[in-house]
C-alpha positions in Angstrom: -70.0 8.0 7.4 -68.9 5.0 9.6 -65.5 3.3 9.2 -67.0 0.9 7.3 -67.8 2.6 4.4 -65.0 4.3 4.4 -62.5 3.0 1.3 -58.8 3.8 1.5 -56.6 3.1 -1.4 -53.1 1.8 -1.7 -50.5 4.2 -3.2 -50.9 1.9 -6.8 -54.8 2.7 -7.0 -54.1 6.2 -6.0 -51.6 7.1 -8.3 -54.3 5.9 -11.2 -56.7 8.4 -10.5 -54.4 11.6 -10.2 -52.6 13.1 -12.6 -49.3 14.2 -12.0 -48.2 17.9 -13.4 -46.7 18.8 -17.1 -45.5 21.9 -16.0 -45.4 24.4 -12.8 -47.9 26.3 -12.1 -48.1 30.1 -11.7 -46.5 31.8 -8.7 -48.0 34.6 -7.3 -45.3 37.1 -8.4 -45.4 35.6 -12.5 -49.2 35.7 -12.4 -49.2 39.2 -11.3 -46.8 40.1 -13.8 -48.5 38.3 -16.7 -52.1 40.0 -15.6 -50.5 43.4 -16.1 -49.5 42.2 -19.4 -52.9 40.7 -20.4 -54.7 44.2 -18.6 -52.5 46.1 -21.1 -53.7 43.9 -24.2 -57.0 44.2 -23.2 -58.0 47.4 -24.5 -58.3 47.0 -28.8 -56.2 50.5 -29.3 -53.0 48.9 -27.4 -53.5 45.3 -28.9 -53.8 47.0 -32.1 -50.6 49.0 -31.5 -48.7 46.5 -30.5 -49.7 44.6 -33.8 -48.6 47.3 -35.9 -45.3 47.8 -33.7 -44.5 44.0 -34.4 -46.0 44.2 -38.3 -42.7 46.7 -39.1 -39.6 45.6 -41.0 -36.8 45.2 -38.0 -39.7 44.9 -35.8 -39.0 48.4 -34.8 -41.2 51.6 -35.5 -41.6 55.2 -35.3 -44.4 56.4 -33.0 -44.8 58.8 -36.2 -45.7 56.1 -38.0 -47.9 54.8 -35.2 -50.6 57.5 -34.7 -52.5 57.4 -38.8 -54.1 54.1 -38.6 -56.2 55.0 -35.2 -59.4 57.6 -34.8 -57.6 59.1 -31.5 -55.2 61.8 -30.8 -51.3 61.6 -30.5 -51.8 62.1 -26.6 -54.2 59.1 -26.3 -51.6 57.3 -28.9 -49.0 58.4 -26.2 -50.5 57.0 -23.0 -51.4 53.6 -24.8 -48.1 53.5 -25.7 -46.7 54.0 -22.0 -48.8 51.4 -20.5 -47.5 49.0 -22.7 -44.1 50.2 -22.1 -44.9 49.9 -18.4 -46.7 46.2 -19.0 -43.1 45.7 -20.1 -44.1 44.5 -23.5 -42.6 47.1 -25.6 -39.0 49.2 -25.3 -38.5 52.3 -26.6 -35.6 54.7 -27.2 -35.6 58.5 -28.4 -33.9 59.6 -31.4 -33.6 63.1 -31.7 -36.9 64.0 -32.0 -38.8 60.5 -32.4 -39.4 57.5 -30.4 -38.7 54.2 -31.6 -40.9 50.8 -30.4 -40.7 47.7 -30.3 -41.7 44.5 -29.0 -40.0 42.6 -26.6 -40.0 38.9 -27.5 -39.6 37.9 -23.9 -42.8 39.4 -23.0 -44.3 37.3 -26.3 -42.7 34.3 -24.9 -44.1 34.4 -21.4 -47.5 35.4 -23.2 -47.1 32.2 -25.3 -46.0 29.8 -22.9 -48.8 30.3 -20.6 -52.0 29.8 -23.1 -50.1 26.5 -25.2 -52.0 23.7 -23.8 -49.3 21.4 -21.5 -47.7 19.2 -24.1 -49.0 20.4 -27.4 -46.7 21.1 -29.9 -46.7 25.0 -31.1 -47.9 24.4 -34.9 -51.0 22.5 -33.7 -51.6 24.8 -30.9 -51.7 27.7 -33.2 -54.0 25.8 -36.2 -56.7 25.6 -33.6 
């Protein structure tokens, strides 16, 4: 291409055809924690689980209560569990003999934040 054809544009013209950004962008440390999160939902057994675990009054359940509703042992039940302990989207805490779940809302929020659409409000983003 010759110098000829080549078109520069002033700062006015080339402020039209970019668009400037509604919100950061991912680092490399948040995306890497937010694709451990997303690894963890991506098996139907945890996504279910955490469901369940968020379904309970006080948000807060009993891994006794947890293992019924799934065709799989209480081991399997247990390791899902710990990876999404570990995805740091539940907390737990022993009681005597049980283990209480539940979900942490900051993990929800970070979840949430990245897939609403840059200046959508949350009721419309969700009706879609």
């Amino acid at each position: 291409m010759s110098k000829s054809e080549l078109v520069v544009l002033d700062q006015d013209e080339a402020a039209v055809c970019c668009s400037p950004l509604v919100r950061e962008p991912l680092g490399e440390t948040d995306a890497a924690e937010l694709a451990r999160m997303f690894k963890a939902l991506s098996d139907p057994v945890r996504l279910r689980l955490l469901s369940l675990i968020a379904s309970y009054e006080g948000g807060e359940a009993c891994v006794c209560d947890l293992t019924g509703p799934f065709d799989v042992s209480q081991p399997t039940i247990s390791h899902h569990l710990k990876v999404l302990r570990e995805a740091g989207l539940v907390g737990s805490e022993r009681r005597g003999t049980w283990v209480y779940y539940w979900v942490l809302p900051g993990a929800l929020a970070s979840l949430s934040a990245l897939l609403q659409a840059p200046g959508e409000p949350r009721a419309r983003a969700a009706a879609r």
